[in-house]
KEMIRO-691769 format. One line per field, with one value per residue (C-alpha): y, z, x; residue in three letters; residue number from 1. Coordinates in steps of 0.02 Angstrom, whole numbers, plus 50000, padded with zeros to 5 digits. Layout:
REM KEMIRO-691769
c2 <- Y/...
c3 <- Z/...
c1 <- X/...
aa <- ALA/...
i <- NUM/...
This chain:
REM KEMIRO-691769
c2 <- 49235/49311/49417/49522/49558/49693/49731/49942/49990/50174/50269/50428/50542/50654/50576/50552/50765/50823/50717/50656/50462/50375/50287/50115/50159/50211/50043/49942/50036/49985/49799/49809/49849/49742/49585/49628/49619/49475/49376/49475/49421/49245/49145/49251/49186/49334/49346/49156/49190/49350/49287/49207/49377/49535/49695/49894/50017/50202/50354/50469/50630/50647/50564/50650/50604/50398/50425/50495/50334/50231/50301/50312/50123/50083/50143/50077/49898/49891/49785/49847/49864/50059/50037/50133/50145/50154/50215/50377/50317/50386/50317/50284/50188/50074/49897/49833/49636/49595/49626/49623/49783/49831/49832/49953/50033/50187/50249/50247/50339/50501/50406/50420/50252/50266/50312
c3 <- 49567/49729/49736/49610/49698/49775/49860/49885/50045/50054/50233/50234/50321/50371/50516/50607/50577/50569/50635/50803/50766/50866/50753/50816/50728/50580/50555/50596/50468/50350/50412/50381/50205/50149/50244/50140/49965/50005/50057/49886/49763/49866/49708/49611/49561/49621/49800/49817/49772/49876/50029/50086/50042/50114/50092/50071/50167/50089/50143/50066/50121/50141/50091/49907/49882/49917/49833/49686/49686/49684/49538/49459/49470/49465/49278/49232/49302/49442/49577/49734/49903/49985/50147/50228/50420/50475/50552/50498/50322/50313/50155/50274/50159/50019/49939/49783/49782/49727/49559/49491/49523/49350/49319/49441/49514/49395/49498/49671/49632/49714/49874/50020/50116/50281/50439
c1 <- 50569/50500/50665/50618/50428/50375/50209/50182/50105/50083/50032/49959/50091/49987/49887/50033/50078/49929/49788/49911/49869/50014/50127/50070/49895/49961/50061/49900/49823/49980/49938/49780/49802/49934/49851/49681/49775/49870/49706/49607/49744/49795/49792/49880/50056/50145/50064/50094/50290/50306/50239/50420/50511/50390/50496/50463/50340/50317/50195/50108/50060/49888/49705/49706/49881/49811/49655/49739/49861/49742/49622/49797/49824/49660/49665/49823/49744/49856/49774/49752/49673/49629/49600/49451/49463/49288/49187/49300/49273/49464/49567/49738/49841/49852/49935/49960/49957/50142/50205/50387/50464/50476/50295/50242/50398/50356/50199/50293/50459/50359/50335/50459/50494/50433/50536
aa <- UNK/UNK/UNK/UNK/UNK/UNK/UNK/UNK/UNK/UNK/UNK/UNK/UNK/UNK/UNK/UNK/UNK/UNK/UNK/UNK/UNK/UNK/UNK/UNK/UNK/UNK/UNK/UNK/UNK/UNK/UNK/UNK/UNK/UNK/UNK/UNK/UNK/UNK/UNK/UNK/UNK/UNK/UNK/UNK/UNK/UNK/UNK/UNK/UNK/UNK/UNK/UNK/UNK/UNK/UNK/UNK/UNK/UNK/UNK/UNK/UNK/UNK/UNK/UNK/UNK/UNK/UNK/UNK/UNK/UNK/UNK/UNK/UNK/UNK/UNK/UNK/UNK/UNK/UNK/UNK/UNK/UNK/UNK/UNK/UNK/UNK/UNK/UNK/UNK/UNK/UNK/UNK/UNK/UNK/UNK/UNK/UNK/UNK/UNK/UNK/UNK/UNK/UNK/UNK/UNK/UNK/UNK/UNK/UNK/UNK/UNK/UNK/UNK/UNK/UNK
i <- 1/2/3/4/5/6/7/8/9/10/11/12/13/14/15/16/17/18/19/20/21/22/23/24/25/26/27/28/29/30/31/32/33/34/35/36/37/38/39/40/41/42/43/44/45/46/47/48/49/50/51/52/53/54/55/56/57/58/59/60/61/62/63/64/65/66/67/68/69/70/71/72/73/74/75/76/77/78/79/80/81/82/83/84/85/86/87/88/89/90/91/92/93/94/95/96/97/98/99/100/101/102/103/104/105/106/107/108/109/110/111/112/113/114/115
């Protein structure tokens, strides 16, 4: 079953163009994020199965562009974690605890995997 997870994290591209983070910030902020859903959503089946197969990274391009993911999964019940640096109080990325593909591919396809 934990083939056909997926757990979403999505990076804000634009603090590596446009606010000069260095890229090993920006993946700490990915880390961040995905280690917070996995430990919010730790007893749900899915993150249990997933945990043995962790797989895909994509970006988005700036704060709105996350904040506007996440109100959009947010009200299709899509769980979640946004993660706030602080004390910036910058929304740097976000991930979804793990879901089968099929569920929640739909809201990523504008999302470019990260490089």
């Amino acid at each position: 079953m934990s083939s056909s997870l997926v757990q979403y994290v999505v990076v804000r591209g634009d603090l590596l163009r446009l606010m000069n983070w260095s890229m090993g910030a920006v993946i700490a902020q990915a880390c961040h994020a995905s280690t917070a859903a996995l430990h919010i959503y730790r007893d749900d089946a899915n993150a249990r199965a997933y945990t043995a197969d962790i797989d895909r990274m994509h970006k988005a391009n700036d704060e709105a562009s996350v904040r506007e993911l996440s109100t959009t999964l947010l009200n299709s019940s899509i769980d979640h974690k946004l993660w706030i640096e602080q004390p910036e109080n910058y929304a740097t990325c976000l991930a979804t605890k793990p879901y089968p593909k099929q569920d929640i591919q739909k809201y990523f396809k504008n999302f470019k995997l990260f490089k």
